[in-house]
C-alpha positions as CSV (number, residue, x, y, z in Angstrom):
1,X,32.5,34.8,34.4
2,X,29.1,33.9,32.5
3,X,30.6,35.3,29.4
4,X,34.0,32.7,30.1
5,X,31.3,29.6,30.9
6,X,29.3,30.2,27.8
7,X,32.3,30.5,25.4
8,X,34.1,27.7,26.8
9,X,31.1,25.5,27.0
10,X,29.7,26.0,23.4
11,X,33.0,24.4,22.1
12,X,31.8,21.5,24.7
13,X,28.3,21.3,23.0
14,X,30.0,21.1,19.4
15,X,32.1,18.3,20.2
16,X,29.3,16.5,22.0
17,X,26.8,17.1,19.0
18,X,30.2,15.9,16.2
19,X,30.1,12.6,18.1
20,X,26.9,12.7,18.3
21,X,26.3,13.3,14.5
22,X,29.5,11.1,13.4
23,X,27.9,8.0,15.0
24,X,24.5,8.6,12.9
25,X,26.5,7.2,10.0
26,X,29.5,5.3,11.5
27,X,27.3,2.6,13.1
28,X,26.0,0.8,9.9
29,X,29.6,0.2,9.2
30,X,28.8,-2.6,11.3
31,X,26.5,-5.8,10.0
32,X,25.7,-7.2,13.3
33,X,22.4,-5.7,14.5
34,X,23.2,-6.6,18.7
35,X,26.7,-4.3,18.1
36,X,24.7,-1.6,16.2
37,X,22.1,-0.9,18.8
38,X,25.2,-1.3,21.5
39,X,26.5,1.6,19.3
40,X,23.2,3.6,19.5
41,X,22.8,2.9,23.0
42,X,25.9,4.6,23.9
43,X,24.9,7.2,21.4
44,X,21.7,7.6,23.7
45,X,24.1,8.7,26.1
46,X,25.9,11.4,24.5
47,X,22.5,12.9,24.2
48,X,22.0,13.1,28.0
49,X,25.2,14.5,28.0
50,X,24.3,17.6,25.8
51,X,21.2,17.7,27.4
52,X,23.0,18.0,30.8
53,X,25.5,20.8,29.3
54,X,22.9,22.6,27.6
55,X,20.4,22.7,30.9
56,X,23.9,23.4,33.3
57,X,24.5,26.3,31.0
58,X,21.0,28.0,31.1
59,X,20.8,27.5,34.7
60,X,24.2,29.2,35.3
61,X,23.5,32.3,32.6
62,X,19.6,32.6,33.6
63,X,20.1,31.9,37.5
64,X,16.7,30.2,38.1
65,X,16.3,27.0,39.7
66,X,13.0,26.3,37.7
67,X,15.4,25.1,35.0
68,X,17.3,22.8,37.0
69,X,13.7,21.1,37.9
70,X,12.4,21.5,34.2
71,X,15.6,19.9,32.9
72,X,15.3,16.8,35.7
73,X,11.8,16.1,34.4
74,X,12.7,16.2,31.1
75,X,15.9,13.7,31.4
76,X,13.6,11.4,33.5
77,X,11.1,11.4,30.6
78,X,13.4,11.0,27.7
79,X,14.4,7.7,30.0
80,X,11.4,6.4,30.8
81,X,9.8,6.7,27.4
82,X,12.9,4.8,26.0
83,X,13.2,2.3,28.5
84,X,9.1,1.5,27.6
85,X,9.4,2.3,24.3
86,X,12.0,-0.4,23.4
87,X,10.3,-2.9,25.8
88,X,7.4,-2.7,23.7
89,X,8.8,-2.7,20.6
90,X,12.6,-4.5,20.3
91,X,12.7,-3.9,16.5
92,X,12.2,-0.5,16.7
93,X,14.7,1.8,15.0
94,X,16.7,3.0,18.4
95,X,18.8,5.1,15.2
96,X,15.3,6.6,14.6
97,X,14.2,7.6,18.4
98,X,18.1,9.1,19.4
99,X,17.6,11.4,16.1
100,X,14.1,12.7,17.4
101,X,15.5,13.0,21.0
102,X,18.1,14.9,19.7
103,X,16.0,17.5,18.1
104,X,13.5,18.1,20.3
105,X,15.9,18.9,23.0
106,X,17.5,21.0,20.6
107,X,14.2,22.9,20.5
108,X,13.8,22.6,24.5
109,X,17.3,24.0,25.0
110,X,16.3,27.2,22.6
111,X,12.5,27.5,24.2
112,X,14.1,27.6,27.6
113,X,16.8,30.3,26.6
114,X,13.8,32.5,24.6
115,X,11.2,32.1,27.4
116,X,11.0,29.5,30.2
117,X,7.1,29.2,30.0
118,X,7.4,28.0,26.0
119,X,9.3,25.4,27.3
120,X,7.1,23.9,30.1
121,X,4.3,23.7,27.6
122,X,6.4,22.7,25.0
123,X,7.8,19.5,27.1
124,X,4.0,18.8,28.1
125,X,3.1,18.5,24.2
126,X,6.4,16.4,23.9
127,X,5.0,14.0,27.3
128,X,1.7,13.5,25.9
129,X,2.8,12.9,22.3
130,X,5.1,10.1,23.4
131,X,2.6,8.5,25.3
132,X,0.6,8.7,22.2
133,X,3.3,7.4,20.0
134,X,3.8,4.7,22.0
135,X,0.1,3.1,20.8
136,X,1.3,4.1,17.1
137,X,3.1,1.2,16.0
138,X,0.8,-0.9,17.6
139,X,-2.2,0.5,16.1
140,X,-0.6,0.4,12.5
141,X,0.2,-3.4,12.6
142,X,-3.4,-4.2,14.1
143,X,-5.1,-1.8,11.1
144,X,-4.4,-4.1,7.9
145,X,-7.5,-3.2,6.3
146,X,-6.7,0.4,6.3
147,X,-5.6,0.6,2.8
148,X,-8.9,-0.3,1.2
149,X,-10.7,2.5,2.7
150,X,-8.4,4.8,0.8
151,X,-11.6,7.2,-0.3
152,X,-13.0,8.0,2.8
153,X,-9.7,8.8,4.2
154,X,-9.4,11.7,1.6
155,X,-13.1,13.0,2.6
156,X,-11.8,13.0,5.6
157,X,-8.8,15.1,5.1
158,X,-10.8,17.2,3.1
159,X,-13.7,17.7,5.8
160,X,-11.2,18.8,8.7
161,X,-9.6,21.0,6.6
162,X,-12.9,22.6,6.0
163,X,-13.3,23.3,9.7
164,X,-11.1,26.6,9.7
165,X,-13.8,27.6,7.2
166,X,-16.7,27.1,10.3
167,X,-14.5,27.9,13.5
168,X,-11.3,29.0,12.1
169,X,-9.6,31.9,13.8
170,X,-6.8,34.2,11.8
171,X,-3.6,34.4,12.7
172,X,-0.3,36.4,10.6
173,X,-2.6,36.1,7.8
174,X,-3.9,32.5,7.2
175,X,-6.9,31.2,8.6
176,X,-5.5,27.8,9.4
177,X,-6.2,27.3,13.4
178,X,-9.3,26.2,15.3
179,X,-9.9,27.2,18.5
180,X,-12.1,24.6,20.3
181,X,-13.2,25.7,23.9
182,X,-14.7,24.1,27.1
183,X,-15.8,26.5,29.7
184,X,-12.9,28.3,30.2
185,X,-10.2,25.8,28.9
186,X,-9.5,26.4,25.5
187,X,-7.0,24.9,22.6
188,X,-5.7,26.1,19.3
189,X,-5.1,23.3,16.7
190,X,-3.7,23.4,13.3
191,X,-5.8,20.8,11.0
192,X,-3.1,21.0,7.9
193,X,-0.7,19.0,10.6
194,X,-2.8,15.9,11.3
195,X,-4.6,16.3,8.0
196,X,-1.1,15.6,5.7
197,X,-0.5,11.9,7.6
198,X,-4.3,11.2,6.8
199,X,-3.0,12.5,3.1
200,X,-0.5,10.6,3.4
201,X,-2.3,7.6,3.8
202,X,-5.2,8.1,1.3
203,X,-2.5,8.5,-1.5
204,X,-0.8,5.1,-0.1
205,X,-4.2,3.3,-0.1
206,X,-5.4,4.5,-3.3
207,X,-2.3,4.3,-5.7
208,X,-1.0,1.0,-4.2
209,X,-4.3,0.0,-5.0
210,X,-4.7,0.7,-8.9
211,X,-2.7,2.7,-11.0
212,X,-4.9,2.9,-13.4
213,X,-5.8,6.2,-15.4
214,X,-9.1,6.4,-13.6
215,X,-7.8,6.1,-10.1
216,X,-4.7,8.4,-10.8
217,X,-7.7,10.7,-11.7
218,X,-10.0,10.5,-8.8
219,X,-6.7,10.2,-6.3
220,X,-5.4,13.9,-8.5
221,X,-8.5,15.3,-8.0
222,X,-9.0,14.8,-4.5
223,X,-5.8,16.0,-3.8
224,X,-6.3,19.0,-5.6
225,X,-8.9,19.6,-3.2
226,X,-6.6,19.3,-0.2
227,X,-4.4,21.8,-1.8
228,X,-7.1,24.0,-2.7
229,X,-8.4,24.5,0.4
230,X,-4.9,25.4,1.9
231,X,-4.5,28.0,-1.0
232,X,-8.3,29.5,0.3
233,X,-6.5,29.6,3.7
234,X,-3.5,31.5,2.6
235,X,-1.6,28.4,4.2
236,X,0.7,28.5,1.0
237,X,3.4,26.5,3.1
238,X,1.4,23.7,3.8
239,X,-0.2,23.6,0.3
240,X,3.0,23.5,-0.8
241,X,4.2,20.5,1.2
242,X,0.7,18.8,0.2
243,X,1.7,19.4,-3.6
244,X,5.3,18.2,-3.6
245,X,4.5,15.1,-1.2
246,X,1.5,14.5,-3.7
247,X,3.5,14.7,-6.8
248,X,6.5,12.4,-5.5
249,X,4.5,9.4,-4.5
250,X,3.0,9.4,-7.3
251,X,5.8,9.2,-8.9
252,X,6.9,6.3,-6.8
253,X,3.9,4.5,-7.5
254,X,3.7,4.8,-11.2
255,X,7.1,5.4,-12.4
256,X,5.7,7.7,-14.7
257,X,8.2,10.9,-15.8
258,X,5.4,12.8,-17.8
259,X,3.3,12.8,-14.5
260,X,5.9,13.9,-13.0
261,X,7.0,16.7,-14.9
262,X,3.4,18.0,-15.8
263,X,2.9,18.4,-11.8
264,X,6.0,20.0,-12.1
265,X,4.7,22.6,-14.8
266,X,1.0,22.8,-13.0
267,X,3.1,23.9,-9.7
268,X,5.1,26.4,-11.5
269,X,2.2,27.8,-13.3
270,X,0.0,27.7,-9.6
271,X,2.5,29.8,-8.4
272,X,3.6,32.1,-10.7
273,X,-0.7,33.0,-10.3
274,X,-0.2,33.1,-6.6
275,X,2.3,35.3,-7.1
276,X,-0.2,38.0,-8.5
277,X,-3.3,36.4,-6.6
278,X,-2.0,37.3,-3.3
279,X,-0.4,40.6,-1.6
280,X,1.6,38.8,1.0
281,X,3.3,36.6,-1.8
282,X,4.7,39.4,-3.3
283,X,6.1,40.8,-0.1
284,X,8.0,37.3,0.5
285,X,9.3,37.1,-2.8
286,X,10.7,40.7,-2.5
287,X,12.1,40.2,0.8
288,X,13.6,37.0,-0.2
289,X,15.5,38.8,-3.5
290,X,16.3,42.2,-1.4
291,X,15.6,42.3,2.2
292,X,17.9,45.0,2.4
293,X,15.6,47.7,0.4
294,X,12.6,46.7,3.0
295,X,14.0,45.9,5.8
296,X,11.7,48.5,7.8
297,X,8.5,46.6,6.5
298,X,8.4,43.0,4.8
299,X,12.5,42.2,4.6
300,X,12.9,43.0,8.5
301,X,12.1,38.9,9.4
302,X,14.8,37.4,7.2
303,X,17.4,40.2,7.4
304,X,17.0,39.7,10.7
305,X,17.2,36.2,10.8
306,X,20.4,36.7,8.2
307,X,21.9,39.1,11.1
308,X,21.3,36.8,13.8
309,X,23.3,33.4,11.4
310,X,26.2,35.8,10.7
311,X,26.2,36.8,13.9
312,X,26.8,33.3,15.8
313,X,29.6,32.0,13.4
314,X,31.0,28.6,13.9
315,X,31.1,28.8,16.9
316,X,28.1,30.5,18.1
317,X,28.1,33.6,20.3
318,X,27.1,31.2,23.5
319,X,23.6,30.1,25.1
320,X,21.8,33.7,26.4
321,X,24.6,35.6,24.8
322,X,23.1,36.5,21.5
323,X,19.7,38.4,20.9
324,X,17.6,35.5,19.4
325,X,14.8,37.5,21.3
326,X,15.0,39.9,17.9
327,X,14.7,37.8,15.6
328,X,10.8,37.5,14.7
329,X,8.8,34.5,16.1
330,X,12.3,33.0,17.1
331,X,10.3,30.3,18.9
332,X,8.4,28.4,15.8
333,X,9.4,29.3,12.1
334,X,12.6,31.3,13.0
335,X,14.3,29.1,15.7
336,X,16.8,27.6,12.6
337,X,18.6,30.7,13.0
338,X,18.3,31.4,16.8
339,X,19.7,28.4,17.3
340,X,22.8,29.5,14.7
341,X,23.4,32.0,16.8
342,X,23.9,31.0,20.5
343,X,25.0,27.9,19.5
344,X,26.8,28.0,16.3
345,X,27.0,27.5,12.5
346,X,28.4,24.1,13.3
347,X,26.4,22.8,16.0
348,X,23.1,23.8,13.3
349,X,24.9,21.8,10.6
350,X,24.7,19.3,13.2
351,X,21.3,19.0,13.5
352,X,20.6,19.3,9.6
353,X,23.2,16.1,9.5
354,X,20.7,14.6,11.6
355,X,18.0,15.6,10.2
356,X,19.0,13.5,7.1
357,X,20.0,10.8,9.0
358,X,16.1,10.7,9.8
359,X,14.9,10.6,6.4
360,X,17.8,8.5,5.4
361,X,16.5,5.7,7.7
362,X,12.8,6.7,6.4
363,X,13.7,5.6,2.6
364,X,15.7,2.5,4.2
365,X,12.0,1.5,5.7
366,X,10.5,2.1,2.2
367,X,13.4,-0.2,0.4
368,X,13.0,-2.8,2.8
369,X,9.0,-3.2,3.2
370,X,7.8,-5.6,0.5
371,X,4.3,-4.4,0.5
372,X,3.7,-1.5,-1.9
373,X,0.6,0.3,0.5
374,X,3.9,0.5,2.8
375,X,6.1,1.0,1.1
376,X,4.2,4.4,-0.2
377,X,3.8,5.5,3.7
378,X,7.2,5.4,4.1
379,X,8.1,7.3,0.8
380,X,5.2,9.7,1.5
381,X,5.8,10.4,5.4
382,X,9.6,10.6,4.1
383,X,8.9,13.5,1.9
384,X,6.6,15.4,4.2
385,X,9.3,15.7,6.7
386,X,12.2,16.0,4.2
387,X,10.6,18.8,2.2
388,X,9.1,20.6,5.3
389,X,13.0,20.9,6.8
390,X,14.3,22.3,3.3
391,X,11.1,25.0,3.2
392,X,12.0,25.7,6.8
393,X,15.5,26.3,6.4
394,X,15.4,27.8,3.1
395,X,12.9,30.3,4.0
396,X,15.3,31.2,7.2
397,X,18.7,31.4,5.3
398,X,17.4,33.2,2.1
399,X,17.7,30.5,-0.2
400,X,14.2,30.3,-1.2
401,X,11.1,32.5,0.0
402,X,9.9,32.4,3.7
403,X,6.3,30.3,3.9
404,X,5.6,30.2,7.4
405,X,6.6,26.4,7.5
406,X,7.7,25.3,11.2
407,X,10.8,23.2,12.0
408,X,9.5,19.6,12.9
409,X,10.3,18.6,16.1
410,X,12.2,21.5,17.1
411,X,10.1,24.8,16.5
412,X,7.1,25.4,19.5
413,X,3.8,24.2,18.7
414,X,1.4,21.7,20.0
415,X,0.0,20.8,16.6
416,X,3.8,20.7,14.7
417,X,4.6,18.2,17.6
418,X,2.3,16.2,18.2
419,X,1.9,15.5,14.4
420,X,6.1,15.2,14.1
421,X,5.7,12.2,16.7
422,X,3.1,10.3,15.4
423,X,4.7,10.8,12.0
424,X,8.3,9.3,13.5
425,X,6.1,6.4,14.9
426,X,4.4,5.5,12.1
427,X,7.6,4.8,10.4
428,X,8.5,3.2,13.7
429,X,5.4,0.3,12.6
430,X,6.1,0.6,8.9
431,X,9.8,-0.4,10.1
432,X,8.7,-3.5,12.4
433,X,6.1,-4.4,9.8
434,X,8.8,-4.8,7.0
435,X,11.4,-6.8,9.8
436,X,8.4,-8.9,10.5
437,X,8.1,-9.9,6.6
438,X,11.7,-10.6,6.1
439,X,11.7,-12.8,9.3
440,X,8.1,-14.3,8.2
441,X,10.3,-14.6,3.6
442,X,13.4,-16.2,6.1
443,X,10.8,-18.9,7.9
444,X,9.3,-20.0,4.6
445,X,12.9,-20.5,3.2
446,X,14.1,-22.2,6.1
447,X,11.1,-24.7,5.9
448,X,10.9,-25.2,2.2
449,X,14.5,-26.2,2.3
450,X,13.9,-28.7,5.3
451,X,11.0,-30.4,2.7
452,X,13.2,-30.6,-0.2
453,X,16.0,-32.5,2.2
């Protein structure tokens, strides 16, 4: 019988998450702005209703009554925060929210399945990061002399990256967690996660600034040492990100293709040396050419991972049907493919639809904000989420090497959450800043052609 209600119900969750997807592109078919959040509100509820399937499921396959409780909770939040959320801010992006509620239960649904305790915690970090969120946008409008301290900002970013370096603890290789501890309450943090939106911002602030020789210089070399630092940790995924998300908005603010293309040949030549720098490189790039021939030693993660997409299908093999508990850390950079699995090829092609959707909407914000500091946070938060999904997914599906990148908003992780939602808010104030303008450029029209009658 659980067998029957799983199979029957992942068709459910596929048609739910196609309506769900369809409508992330339908609605701007539509030029009135009261019909398009109408649209998305109603989209809002075919999220509850996944979110209702997906917990019903679970509850019937792992018969415990905790996940009826932790999925009442959780519905209540998602509610609530909306409810406040959009009271505070009107011109928010409701597209923008649905798409990050949509992902994190995504993740939920997959934590609870892989271990009911990964889920509690994970839905605290998801509570306390929207509360968080919420002061975000506000924050961002009230901070507009933020882009002339553009220098200390990178200091900044350099000095907590430094920290692993003073009270950094190891883990699968790369010393890129702190553990900070009081009495016998203790928490791990991952700088590199709030340390690329301070990047983020310290490239924004200095190139919207000048783009002078001598600022692209000092802005180059400071981010050099951000990158640096990350290679010293073995943290070649987050170096990585730093690197690209570097080399883009730079772009962006210069318009510069030798720039461009010389970062392009400094990366290549960076890691073609990492290659022979570093022993665990050259396991990745063997497993990622031939898992097959190691599959015993360093090919075992992504053949498994292979196994596991194959596996599902379309279709999927239905929630608590498959063996996502094999696949290696299914519950951070692996869930991609646990996820394939139990609930199908298509329902995962889902969520990568949404996934661009979100940075879709990011690059909207960037066209639309006339200010160029702005306009460079969107462009620059845009590519650190973009580029961290296509490392993420690569790594998982064999199209390029594994780098240990998690899967924002939906892998487990304090740090990966926490920073995902304040990075999805931030572009929530870039967005109400640049709606602001247009109404402000509108005002001045209106008036200037009331003088000239």
């Amino acid at each position: 019988m659980k067998t029957i209600i799983g199979d029957l119900s992942n068709y459910i969750i596929i048609i739910i998450a196609a309506f769900y997807t369809l409508r992330c592109f339908t609605v701007f078919r539509h030029k009135d702005v009261e019909k398009q959040n109408r649209m998305l509100d109603r989209q809002f509820l075919w999220l509850l209703l996944l979110h209702f399937v997906c917990s019903l499921v679970l509850f019937v396959q792992m018969e415990d009554l905790r996940v009826i409780f932790l999925y009442g909770a959780q519905a209540v939040t998602f509610i609530l925060v909306k409810t406040a959320y959009f009271s505070l801010y009107p011109q928010a992006s409701r597209l923008l929210y649905n798409n990050m509620s949509f992902l994190m239960i995504a993740g939920l649904t997959m934590l609870t399945r892989l271990q009911l305790s990964l889920a509690v915690r994970q839905f605290v970090f998801i509570a306390v990061g929207s509360l968080i969120g919420m002061a975000v946008p506000f924050l961002l409008m009230k901070m507009k002399n933020i882009s002339s301290v553009g220098l200390l900002l990178g200091i900044a970013g350099i000095l907590c990256l430094s920290l692993v370096f003073v009270i950094g603890v190891t883990e699968n290789g790369s010393t890129n967690w702190i553990r900070l501890s009081v009495g016998s309450f203790g928490i791990k943090l991952q700088p590199s996660e709030f340390v690329k939106i301070i990047f983020v911002f310290f490239v924004a602030a200095m190139l919207s600034k000048s783009v002078s020789f001598r600022q692209i210089l000092v802005t180059t070399a400071i981010a050099a040492v951000h990158v640096i630092i990350l290679v010293l940790e073995k943290d070649l995924g987050a170096a990585l990100v730093f690197f690209v998300v570097y080399l883009v908005m730079l772009y962006v603010a210069t318009d510069n293709k030798l720039y461009f293309f010389s970062g392009l040949l400094a990366g290549s030549v960076a890691s073609y040396a990492a290659y022979f720098l570093f022993d665990h490189v050259r396991v990745r790039v063997a497993a990622w050419k031939d898992p097959w021939s190691c599959i015993e030693s360093g090919g075992y993660q992504i053949a498994q991972s292979l196994f596991a997409i194959g596996t599902g299908g379309w279709f999927g093999v239905g929630l608590c049907q498959g063996m996502a508990d094999r696949i290696p850390v299914p519950e951070s950079d692996f869930i991609f493919s646990a996820i394939a699995e139990e609930m199908g090829v298509l329902f995962a092609l889902c969520m990568i639809l949404v996934c661009i959707s979100c940075f879709i909407t990011f690059v909207s914000v960037a066209m639309k904000t006339k200010r160029t500091f702005y306009k460079m946070l969107a462009m620059g938060f845009g590519m650190c989420y973009v580029f961290q999904l296509f490392i993420n997914i690569g790594g998982v599906t064999k199209f390029i090497p594994s780098t240990g990148v998690t899967l924002p908003l939906v892998s487990y992780g304090g740090s990966s959450i926490l920073s995902s939602i304040i990075l999805f808010n931030l572009i929530q104030g870039v967005s109400i800043i640049a709606q602001r303008e247009e109404e402000a450029i509108r005002e001045q029209q209106q008036k200037d052609g009331q003088g000239g009658d």
